[in-house]
matplotlib code that plots the C-alpha trace (Angstrom):
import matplotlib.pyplot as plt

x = [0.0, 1.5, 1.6, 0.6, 2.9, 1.8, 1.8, -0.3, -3.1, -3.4, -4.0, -6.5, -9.8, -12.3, -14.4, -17.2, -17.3, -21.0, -21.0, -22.8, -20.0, -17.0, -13.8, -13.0, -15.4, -14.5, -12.9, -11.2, -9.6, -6.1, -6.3, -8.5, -6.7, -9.8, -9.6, -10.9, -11.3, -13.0, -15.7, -16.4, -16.7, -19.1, -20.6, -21.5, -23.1, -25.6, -26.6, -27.5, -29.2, -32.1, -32.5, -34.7, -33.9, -31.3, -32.1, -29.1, -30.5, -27.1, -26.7, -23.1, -24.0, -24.5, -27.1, -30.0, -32.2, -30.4, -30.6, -34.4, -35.3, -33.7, -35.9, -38.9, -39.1, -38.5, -40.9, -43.2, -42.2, -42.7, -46.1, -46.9, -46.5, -43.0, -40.0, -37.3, -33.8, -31.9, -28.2, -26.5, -23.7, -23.0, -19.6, -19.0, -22.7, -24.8, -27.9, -30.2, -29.6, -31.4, -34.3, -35.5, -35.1, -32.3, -29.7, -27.5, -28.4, -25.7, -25.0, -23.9, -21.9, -23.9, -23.2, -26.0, -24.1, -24.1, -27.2, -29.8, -32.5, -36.1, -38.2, -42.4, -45.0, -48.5, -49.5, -46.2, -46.3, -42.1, -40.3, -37.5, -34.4, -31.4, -28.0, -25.6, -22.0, -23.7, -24.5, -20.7, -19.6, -19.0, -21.7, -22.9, -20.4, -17.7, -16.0, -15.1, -11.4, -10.5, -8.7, -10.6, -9.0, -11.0, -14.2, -13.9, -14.1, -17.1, -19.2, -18.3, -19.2, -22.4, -23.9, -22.0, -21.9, -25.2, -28.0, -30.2, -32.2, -35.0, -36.1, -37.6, -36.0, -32.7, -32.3, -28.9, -28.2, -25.2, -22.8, -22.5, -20.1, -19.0, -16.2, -14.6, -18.0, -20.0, -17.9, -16.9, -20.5, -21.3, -18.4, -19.7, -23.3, -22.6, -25.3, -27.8, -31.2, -29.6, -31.6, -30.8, -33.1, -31.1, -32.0, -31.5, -33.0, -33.8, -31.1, -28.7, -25.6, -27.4, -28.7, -25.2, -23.4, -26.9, -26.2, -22.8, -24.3, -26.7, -24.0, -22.0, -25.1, -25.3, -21.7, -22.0, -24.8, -26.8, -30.3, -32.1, -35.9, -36.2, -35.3, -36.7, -36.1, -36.6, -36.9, -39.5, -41.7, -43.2, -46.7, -46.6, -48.4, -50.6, -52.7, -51.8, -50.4, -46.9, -44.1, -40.6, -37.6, -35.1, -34.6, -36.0, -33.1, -35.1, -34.2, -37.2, -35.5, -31.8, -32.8, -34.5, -31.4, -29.7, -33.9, -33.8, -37.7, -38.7, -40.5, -41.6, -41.3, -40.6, -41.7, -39.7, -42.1, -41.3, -42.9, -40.7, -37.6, -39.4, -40.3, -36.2, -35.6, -38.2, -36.5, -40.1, -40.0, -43.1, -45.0, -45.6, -45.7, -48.6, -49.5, -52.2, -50.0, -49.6, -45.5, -46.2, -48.3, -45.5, -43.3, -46.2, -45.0, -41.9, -42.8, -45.0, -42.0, -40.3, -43.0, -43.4, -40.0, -41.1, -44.7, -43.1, -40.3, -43.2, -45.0, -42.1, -41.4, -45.0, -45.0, -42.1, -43.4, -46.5, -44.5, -42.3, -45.4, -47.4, -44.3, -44.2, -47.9, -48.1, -45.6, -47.7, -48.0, -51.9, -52.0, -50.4, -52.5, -55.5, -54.6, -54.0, -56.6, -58.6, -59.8, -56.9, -58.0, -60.4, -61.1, -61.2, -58.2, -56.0, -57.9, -56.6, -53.3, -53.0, -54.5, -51.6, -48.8, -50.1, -50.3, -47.1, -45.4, -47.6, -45.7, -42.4, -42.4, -44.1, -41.5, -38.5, -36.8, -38.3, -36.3, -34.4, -34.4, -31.3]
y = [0.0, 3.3, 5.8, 9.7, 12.4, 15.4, 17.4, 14.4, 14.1, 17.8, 18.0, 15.3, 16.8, 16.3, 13.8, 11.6, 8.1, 7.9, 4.4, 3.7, 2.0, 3.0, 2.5, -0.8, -2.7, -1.6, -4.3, -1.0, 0.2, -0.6, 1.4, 4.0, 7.7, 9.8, 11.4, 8.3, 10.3, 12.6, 9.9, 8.3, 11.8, 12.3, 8.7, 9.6, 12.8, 12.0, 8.9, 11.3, 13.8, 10.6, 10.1, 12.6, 11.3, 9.0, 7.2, 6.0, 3.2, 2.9, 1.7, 1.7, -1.8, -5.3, -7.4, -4.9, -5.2, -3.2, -5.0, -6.1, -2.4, -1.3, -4.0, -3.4, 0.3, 0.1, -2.6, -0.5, 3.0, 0.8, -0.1, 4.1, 4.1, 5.4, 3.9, 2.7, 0.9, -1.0, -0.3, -2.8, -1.2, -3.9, -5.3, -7.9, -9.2, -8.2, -9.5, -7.6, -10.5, -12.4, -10.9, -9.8, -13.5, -13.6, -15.3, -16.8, -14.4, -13.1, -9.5, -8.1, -5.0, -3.3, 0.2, 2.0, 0.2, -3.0, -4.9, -4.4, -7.3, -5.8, -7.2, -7.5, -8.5, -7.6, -3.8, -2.4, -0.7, -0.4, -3.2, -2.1, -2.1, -4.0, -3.5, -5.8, -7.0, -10.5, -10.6, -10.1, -13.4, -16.7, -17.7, -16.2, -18.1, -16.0, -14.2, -10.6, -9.3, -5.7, -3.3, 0.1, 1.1, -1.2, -0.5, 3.3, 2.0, -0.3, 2.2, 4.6, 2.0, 0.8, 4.1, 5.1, 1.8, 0.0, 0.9, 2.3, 4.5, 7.4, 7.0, 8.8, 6.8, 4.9, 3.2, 3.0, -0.5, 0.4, -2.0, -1.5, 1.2, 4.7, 3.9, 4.5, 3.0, 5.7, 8.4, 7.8, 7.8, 10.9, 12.4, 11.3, 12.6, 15.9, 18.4, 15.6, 14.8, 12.7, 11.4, 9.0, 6.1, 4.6, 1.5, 0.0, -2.7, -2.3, -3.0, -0.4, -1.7, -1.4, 1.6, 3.2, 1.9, 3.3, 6.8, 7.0, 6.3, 9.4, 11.8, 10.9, 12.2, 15.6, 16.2, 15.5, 17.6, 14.8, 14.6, 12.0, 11.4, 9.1, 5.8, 2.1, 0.4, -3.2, -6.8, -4.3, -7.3, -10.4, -11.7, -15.5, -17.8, -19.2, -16.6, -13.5, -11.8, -9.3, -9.2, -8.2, -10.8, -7.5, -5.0, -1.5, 0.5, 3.9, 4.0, 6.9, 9.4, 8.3, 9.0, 12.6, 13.3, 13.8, 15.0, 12.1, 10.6, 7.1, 6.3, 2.6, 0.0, -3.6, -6.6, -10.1, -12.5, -15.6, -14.1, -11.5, -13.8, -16.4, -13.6, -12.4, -16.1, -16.4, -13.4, -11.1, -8.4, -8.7, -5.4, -7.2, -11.1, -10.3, -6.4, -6.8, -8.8, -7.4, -6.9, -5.2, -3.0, -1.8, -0.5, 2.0, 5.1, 5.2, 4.0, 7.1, 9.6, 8.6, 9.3, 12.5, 13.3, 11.9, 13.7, 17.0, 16.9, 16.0, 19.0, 21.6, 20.0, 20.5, 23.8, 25.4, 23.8, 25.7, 28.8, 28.2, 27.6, 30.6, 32.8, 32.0, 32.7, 35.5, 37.2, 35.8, 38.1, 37.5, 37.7, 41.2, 42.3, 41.2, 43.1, 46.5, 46.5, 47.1, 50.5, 52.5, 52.8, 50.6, 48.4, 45.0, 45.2, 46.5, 43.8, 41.2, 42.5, 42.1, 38.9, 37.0, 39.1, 37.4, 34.3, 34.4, 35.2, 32.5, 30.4, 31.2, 30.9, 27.6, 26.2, 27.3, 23.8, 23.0, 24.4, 21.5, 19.2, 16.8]
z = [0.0, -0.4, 1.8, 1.0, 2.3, 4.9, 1.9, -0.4, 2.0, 2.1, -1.5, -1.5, -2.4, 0.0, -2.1, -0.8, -2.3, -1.3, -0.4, 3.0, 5.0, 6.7, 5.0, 6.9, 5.0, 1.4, -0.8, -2.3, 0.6, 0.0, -3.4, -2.8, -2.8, -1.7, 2.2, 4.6, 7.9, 5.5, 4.3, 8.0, 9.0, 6.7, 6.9, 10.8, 10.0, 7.5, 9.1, 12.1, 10.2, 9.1, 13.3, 15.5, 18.5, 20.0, 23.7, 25.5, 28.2, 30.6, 34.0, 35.8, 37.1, 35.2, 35.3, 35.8, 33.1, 30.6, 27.5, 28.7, 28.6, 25.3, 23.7, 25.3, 25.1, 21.2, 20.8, 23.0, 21.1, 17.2, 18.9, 19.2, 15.3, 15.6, 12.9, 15.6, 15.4, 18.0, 18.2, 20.2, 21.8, 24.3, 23.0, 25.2, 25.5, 22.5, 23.5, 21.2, 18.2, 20.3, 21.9, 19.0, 17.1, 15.5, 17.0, 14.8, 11.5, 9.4, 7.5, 4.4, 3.4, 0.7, -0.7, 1.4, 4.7, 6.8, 7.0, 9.7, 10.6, 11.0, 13.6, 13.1, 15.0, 15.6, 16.1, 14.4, 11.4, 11.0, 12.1, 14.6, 13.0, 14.8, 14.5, 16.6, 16.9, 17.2, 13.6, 12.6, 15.1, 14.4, 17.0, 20.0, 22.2, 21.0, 23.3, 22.2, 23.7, 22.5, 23.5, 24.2, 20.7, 18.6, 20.8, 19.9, 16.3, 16.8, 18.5, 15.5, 12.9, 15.1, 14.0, 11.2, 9.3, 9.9, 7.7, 9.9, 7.0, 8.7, 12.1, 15.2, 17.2, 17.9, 21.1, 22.1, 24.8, 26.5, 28.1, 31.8, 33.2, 32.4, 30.3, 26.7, 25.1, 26.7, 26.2, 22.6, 21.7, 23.9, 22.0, 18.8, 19.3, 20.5, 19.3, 18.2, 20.3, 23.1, 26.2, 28.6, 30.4, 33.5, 35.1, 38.4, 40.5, 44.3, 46.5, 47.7, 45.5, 42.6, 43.6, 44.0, 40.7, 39.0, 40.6, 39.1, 35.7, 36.5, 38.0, 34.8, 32.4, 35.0, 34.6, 30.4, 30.3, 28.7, 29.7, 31.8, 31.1, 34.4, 35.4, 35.1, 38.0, 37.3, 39.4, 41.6, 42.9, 42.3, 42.2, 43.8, 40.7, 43.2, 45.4, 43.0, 46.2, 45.2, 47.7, 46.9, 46.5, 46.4, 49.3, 48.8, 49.8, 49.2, 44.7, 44.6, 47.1, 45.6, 42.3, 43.2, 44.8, 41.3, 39.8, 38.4, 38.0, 38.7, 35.1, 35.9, 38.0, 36.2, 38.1, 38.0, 35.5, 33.7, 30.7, 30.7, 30.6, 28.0, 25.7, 25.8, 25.0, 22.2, 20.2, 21.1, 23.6, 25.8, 25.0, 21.7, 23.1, 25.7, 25.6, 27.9, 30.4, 34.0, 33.2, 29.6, 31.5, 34.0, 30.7, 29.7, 31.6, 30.2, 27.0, 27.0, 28.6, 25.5, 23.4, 24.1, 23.1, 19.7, 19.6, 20.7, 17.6, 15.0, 16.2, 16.0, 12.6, 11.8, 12.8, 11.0, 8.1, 7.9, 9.0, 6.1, 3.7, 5.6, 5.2, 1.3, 1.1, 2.7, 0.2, -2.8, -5.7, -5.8, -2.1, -1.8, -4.6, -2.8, 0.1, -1.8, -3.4, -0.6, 0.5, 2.4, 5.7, 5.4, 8.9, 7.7, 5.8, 8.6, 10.9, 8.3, 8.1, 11.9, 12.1, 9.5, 11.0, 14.4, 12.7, 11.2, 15.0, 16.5, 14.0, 14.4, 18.2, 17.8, 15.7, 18.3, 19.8, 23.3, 26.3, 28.1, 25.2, 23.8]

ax = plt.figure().add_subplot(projection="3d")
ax.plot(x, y, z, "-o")
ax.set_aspect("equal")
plt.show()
């Protein structure tokens, strides 16, 4: 391969390829002469400008629920009509594959990117788009040892890469920690719609790795919707009664310590656990069942960050269409040619420059948002 010079690269015109994948999975790599940090720059950015909003779900801890959540909540947002991918972030246990059935499936590079598998079911009008490092293994007993090095490149091609088209939403599952996985993608989506969904279970050590995760998103200035806090009771099969297996070291009055609302409370079910096994999230398995049930507040918290982006799109749309009407040709004839001084037309006059304020200020990006 041959190598440019300081003064080569700088004369390399800063040419696209237009192919969907990051240089890494180009069978014309070795050759190609046009500016790579250029094209994954560039790869990254559009890819971000087709997503409204991206939800990080993160915990400090593992074994909370994480992965559990990230499926459920998309399943549960897909089910509210929104278009929804999964990005499987967790390196050394991407899970994802499987809750959503396909454990075991494969990907191909294509010129718009790497492959995605969309899940259906019932009630969804776009399947949920996941991406996962699972797809790229031999099997999903392989064990993943990297360096943090190759993990900042993952994460990169995770959203760069995959083929994740136009969505409202991409939930982001996050491996447990605060580490270079977190940060390189906090890094990477700086200025986009980013929130965050923490989850904990009960007990106090939980608790306190959970709080780390949330000081982290107060000191990035990322913004926290609430918290799930999951294995929150259990209703005995036999008299229906609920009684908690896990300690309730106080999670409510921890979490509004850092403002940090409690969204919902997740029980411990076997249906829960067979639908993760089955490859279908249980919002969509049995959305009438008790646990399904318990995702629905923070399905909905989420929501709303969807509903409210729709309507500010909405809204400078029509100013945009109002603002080119309103300097119509026909329009401003119209208007002179009634009567100078004349009450209506100087009541009409007022009423679209109203209109057209109304507008604007409607269309302005909601304070405190991502």
């Amino acid at each position: 391969m041959d190598f440019l010079t300081p003064e080569e690269k700088a004369s390399v015109t800063k040419t696209d390829c237009g192919l969907g994948h990051a240089c890494q999975f180009c069978p014309k790599e070795a050759g190609c002469k046009l500016d790579k940090p250029y094209h994954n720059k560039v790869l990254i950015e559009r890819r971000l400008q087709e997503i409204d909003q991206i939800i990080v779900v993160l915990a400090n801890k593992g074994g909370v629920g994480k992965s559990t959540v990230s499926a459920n909540l998309a399943a549960g947002l897909a089910r509210e009509g929104f278009r929804v991918g999964v990005a499987d972030a967790d390196i050394h246990g991407p899970n994802q594959s499987r809750f959503f059935g396909f454990a075991g499936a494969k990907i191909r590079t294509t010129p718009a990117g790497l492959q995605t598998h969309g899940f259906v079911a019932d009630g969804i009008d776009h399947p949920v788009e996941v991406g996962s490092l699972a797809f790229m293994l031999e099997d999903d007993t392989t064990p993943i040892v990297w360096r943090d090095a190759y993990k900042h490149d993952f994460i990169h091609h995770l959203i760069g890469s995959f083929d994740w088209g136009s969505l409202d939403f991409l939930v982001v599952d996050m491996p447990p920690g605060t580490g270079n996985e977190l940060i390189t993608l906090c890094d990477m989506l700086e200025g986009s719609n980013v929130s965050a969904v923490l989850v904990t279970s009960p007990q106090a050590v939980a608790q306190m790795d959970s709080l780390k995760a949330g000081r982290f998103c107060r000191e990035r200035g990322l913004p926290v919707i609430g918290a799930a806090v999951n294995m929150a009771g259990v209703q005995c099969p036999n008299c229906h009664e609920e009684f908690h297996l896990f300690p309730d070291a106080g999670v409510a009055e921890a979490l509004g310590k850092l403002d940090i609302r409690k969204l919902a409370e997740i029980p411990l079910s076997p249906d829960l656990a067979l639908g993760s096994d089955r490859g279908e999230p249980v919002v969509t398995a049995m959305p009438d069942s008790v646990v399904a049930r318990a995702f629905a507040p923070m399905i909905e918290a989420v929501s709303a960050l969807g509903r409210a982006g729709f309507h500010e799109a909405v809204a400078a749309t029509m100013q945009d269409v109002f603002a080119e009407n309103l300097n119509d040709e026909d329009l401003q004839a119209a208007m002179s040619a009634l009567a100078e001084g004349d009450v209506l037309g100087a009541e009409l006059s007022d009423l679209l420059n109203q209109e057209a304020s109304r507008l604007k200020q409607a269309s302005q990006p909601a304070k405190g948002r991502g």
